[in-house]
N, C-alpha and C positions, 0 to 999 in steps of 0.2 A: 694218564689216560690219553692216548690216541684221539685227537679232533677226527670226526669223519668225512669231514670237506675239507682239510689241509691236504693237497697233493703234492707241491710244489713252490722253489723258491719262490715264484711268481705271487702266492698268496701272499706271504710274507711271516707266516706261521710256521713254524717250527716243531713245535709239540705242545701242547695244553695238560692242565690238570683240575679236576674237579674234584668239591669237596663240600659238605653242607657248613656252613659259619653261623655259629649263633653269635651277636652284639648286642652289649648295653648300648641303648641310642634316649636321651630325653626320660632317662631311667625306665625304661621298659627294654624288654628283652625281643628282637629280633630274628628271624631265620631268615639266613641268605644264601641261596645258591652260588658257590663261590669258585669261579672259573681263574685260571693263569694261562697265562700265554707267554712262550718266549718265541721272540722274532728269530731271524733270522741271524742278526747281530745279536753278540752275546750277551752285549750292554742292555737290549730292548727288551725289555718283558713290561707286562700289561696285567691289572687284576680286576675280574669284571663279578663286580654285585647285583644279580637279580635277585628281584622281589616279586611275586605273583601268586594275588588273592586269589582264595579259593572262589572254583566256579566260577573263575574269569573266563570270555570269551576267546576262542579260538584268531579272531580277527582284531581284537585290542591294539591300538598302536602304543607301542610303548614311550613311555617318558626317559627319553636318554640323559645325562650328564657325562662328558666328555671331560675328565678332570684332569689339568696338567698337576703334576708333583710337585708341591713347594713345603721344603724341610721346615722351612722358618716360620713358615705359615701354620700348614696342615697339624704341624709335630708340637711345636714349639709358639703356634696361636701369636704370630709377628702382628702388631699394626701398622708395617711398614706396607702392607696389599692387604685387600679385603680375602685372600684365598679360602685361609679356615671361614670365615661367615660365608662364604660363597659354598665352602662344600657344607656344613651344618647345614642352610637354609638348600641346599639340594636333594641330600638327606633326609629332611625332613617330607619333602616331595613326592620321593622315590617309597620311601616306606609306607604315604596313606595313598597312592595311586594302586589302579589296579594291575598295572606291571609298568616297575620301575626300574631301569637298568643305570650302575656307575660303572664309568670306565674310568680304570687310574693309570695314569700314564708314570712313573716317576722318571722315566729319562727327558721327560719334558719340563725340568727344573729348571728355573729362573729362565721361560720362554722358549729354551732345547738350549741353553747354554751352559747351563752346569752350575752348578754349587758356588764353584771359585770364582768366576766370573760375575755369578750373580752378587755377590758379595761387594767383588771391586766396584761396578756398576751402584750398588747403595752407596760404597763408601765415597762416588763423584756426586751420587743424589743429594749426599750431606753437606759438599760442597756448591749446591744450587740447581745443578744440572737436573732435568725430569727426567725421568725412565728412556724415553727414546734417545735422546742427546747423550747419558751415559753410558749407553752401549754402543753408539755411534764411537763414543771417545773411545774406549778400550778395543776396539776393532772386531768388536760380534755384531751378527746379527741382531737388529731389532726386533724381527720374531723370529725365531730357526726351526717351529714346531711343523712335525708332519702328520698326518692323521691317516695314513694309510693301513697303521696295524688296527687302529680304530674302526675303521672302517670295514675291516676283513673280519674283526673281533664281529661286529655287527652280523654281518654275513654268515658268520656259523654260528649265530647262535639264532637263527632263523628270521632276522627283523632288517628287512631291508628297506622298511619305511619306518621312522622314530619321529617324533616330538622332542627335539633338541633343547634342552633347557641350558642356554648360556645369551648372554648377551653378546658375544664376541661374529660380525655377519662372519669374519677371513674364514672362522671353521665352520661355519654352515654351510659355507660358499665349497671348502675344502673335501668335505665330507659326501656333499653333492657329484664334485669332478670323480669323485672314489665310488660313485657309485650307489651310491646312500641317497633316498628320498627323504629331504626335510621336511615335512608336508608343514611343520609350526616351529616358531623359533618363539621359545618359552624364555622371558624374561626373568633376571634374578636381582630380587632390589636388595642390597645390605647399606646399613648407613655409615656415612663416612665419619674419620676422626679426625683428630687435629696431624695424626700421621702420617696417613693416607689420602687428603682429602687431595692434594696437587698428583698425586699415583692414581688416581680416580679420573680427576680434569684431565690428565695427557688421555688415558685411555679414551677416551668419551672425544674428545676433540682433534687427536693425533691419530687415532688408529681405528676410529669411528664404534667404539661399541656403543650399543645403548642403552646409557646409562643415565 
């Protein structure tokens, strides 16, 4: 299906597709209206989950989650980053609010680095180094995420003021320059492991989320 505000490379939309998705979520069953988008580049697509109670109002600010893609996390439930507790306790959010939207990013893997990299980057973590200092070493960016199809994502689906649910300010901040009114920046507390608990400290003290 044709988005009716993508006009141009400029949006950064390409073409979308809708479809209703039912989910087991906390063993109960779900209906999500379930949006794709593919960018511009080929590699970019995006999959957006709205949620919205009956006889919600017309002016509700929606409760957004902005989620980057993490295989090891989301898929495969890693302690190596809190991602899977971060989208479960987002999740959990999005489905008792009265409109709830997730954006999944999956080309934003291991920070917009990719798979392989993000890999080598653990396997300097194991040798001492934190998250920032390992991708300093390997020669990537320490974040490489952009949130411009997010942002556009927002914009056609009519919600140009959201309730951001992340701890991260750089995408609120991000989201804001795109265009996007954060009117709340919605905290997400998961508890740390013995795995994650120094992948938690850099975040919180190197790259200021609040955590």
């Amino acid at each position: 299906m044709k988005s009716n505000v993508v006009t141009s490379v400029e949006m950064k939309i390409d073409w979308s597709a809708q479809t209703i998705l039912p989910i087991e979520f906390r063993g109960r069953e779900v209906m999500l209206d379930a949006r794709a988008y593919q960018g511009v580049e080929p590699h970019v697509q995006a999959l957006a989950l709205i949620h919205r109670a009956k006889d919600t109002a017309n002016d509700e600010i929606p409760l957004v989650r902005v989620h980057s893609g993490c295989v090891t996390g989301d898929i495969f439930h890693s302690l190596k980053c809190d991602c899977y507790a971060q989208l479960q306790a987002a999740m959990d959010r999005i489905t008792s609010t009265p409109v709830g939207v997730l954006i999944y990013l999956p080309y934003h893997e291991g920070r917009g680095i990719g798979l392989v990299n993000k890999i080598r980057a653990y396997a300097l973590q194991d040798q001492g180094l934190d998250t920032v200092d390992a991708n300093i070493e390997i020669g990537a960016p320490i974040d490489a995420r952009e949130y411009d199809l997010a942002a556009h994502i927002l914009f056609d689906l009519g919600m140009p003021e959201v309730r951001l649910l992340s701890n991260n300010p750089a995408k609120v901040e991000a989201l804001r320059a795109e265009g996007i009114k954060v009117s709340e920046q919605v905290a997400i507390h998961t508890e740390p492991s013995i795995y994650n608990k120094r992948y938690l400290e850099t975040k919180r003290v190197r790259m200021a989320h609040k955590l």
